[in-house]
Structure formats: C-alpha cells, structure tokens
N, C-alpha and C positions, 0 to 999 in steps of 0.2 A: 543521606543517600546522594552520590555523586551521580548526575544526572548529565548523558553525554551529548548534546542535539546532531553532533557531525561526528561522524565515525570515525578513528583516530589512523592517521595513513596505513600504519601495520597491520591493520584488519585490513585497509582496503587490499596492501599489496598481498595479503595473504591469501584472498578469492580476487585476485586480479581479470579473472574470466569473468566473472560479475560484473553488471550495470550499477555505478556507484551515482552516476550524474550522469549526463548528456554534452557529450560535448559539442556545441556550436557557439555560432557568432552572435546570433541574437540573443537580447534579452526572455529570453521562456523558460518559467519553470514547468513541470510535470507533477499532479496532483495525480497521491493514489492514497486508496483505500482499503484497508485488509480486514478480513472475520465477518464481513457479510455473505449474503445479503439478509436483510434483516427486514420483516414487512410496515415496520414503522419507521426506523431508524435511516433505513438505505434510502425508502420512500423522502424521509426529508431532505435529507442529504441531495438527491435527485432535484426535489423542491429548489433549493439554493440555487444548485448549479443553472438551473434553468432560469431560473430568476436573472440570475449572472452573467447568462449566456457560457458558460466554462464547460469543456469538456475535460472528464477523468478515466482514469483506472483503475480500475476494481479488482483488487484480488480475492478470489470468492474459495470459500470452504464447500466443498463438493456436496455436504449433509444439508447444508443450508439451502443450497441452491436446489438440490432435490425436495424439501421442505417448503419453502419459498419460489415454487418456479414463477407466477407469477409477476412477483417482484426482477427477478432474474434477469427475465426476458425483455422489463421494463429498461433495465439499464443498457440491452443491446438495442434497442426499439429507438431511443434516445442519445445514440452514435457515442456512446462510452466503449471505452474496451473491457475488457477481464483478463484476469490471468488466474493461477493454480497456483492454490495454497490450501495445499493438501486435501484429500475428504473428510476429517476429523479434527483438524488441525494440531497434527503430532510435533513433539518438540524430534527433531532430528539425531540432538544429542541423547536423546533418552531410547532412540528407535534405531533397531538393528536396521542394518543396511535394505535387507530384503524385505522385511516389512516396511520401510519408508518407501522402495517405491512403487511398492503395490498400492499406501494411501496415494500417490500420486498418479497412477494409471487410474487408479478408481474415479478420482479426480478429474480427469480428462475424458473419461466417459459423458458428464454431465457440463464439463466447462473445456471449452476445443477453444486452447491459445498457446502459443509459444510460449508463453511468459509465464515465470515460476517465481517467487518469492517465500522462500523459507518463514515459516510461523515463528516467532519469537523474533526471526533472524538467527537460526542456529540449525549449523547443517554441516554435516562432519566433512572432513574431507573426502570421505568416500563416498560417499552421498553425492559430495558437488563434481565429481569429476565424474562420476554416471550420467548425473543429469544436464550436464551442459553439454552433451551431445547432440541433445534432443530441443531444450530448451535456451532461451534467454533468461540469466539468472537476476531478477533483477532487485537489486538491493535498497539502500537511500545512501541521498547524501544529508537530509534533512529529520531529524523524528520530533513528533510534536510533544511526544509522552502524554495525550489523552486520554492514555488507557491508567497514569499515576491518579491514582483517586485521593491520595494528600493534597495535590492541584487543585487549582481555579483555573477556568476558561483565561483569565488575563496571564495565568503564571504559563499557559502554551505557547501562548499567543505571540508575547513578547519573545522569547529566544528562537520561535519560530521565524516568524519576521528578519531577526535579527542575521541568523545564516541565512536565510536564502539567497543565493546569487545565480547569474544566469546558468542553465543547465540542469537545476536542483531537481533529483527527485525528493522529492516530500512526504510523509508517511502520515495519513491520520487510520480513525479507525472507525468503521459504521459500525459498531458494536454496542450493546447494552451497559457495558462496562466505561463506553468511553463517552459515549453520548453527553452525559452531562456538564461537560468541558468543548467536545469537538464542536455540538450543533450551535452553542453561542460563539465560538470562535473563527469558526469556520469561513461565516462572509465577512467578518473584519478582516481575516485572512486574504482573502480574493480582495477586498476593497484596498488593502496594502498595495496587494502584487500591483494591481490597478493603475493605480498612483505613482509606483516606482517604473511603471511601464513597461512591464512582464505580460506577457500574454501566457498560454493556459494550451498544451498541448498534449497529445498522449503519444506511450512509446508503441 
C-alpha cells in the first residue's frame, strides 16, 4: 500500500478553496483531530495536551458529541476548538449532494464552527463548492495514517515528523481504531515539534 503523508499538489490545486497548510512566517504547526470525541480516547488525548501545555483542533462527528456531551464540552472548557465533520461520519463520495448536507447541518446543530473537514477527506465537487460558502474547508498538509492498523506507533511517527514544516496542518485521530498508534506517538510527536522550535496553534 502506497501510503501518501503530504497530499500530492493536484489534489491540493483541485479544492484550491480548502485550507491545505497555513501560511505564515513563523515556525507553527496546527494539530487536529478527527472522529471524536470519544470518552476514553479524547479524554487522553486532552491528558497529553495539557500535560504539554498544546492547544488543538477537534473535528468532532455530530453522534458522538451528542453521545459524549460531556467529554465535548471538556475540549471547549480547555480553549481547544472544533470543527464539523459530519453527524455520522458520511463518505461524501458515496452521498448524494443533498443528503451530505443535511449530515452537516445536523452537525452544526450540536457542533457551532466554521470549520468543516470532510471524513475520509472525500467530498465531491458539488459538495465542496456549497459548503465553502458557508464554511472553512479545512484539509491537511500532514496525515499521520494512525487509523493504518498494519502500523506501529514508530512507523507514524517517523514520516510524520519528517513532513512537518512551518504552517502544517496535521491530521491524527482520537478514535478507537486509531488509538493504538496515536496515544503512544502523539507526545513524541509534540516533544519533536518541541525541539524543532514549532509552537502549537489552532485555525
């Protein structure tokens, strides 16, 4: 499996109106997280960060957060942000126009952010030219692949590491599926940026 960490330009020029990276002067990356929140998982996650002192971004599934308010509200309570990604977490390419954004209004009911990030990363063109009306579409320039369960926490960690340069958004994932790679890699990940002299900010 040909495994991509940085998105290859032609996808980026292709949703051009999408947030691929940040562009500034200083060295910060942006640290987000998709498919939560999850009442163990997110919780640790939160752990770290605090530990670290790092603030992130959460793109949260609308069922989850209904499910989990508790946790939820833990991640706004502790100056993180959120974003919408979706209430079910629909692939875009499998969902007719009008049913996607009805998951995402639904979404927005229980999660109030500008910021959308397609589930999978897959959202048709008609999809993305509705929703960037409304929304910031905000993509990666970084993926860790935590959610590849052939992986080791080290086999993320490293090409993680390796792209990141100033501006990067970075993609992990508080989820059950990805947990057993992100939660060990995760503060090596911060003790990297750390070191390289990256600060830690949200979009």
């Amino acid at each position: 499996m040909i495994r991509i960490t940085r998105p290859p330009q032609i996808i980026r020029k292709y949703y051009s109106g999408a947030q691929w990276r940040v562009p500034i002067s200083g060295k910060s990356v942006y640290l987000t997280f998709d498919d939560g929140p999850h009442p163990e998982i997110t919780t640790a996650v939160l752990e770290i960060l605090k530990q670290h002192d790092v603030k992130a971004n959460f793109f949260c599934v609308g069922a989850n957060v209904e499910k989990y308010s508790s946790c939820y509200n833990r991640i706004l309570q502790e100056g993180h942000h959120v974003g919408n990604h979706t209430m079910t977490h629909k692939d875009g390419w499998k969902t007719p126009l009008r049913d996607y954004l009805k998951e995402v209004v639904a979404c927005q009911q229980v999660v109030a952010s500008d910021l959308f990030r397609p589930p999978y990363g897959r959202i048709t063109r008609q999809q993305f030219n509705a929703l960037k009306q409304h929304y910031r579409i905000i993509m990666w320039d970084v993926l860790s692949y935590d959610f590849d369960q052939t992986l080791t926490a080290e086999d993320c960690l490293k090409p993680t590491c390796k792209a990141t340069r100033p501006g990067s958004v970075v993609v992990w994932h508080d989820s059950e599926k990805a947990a057993e790679r992100m939660l060990p890699a995760l503060p090596e990940y911060i003790k990297y940026c750390k070191e390289q002299g990256y600060s830690f900010k949200l979009l």
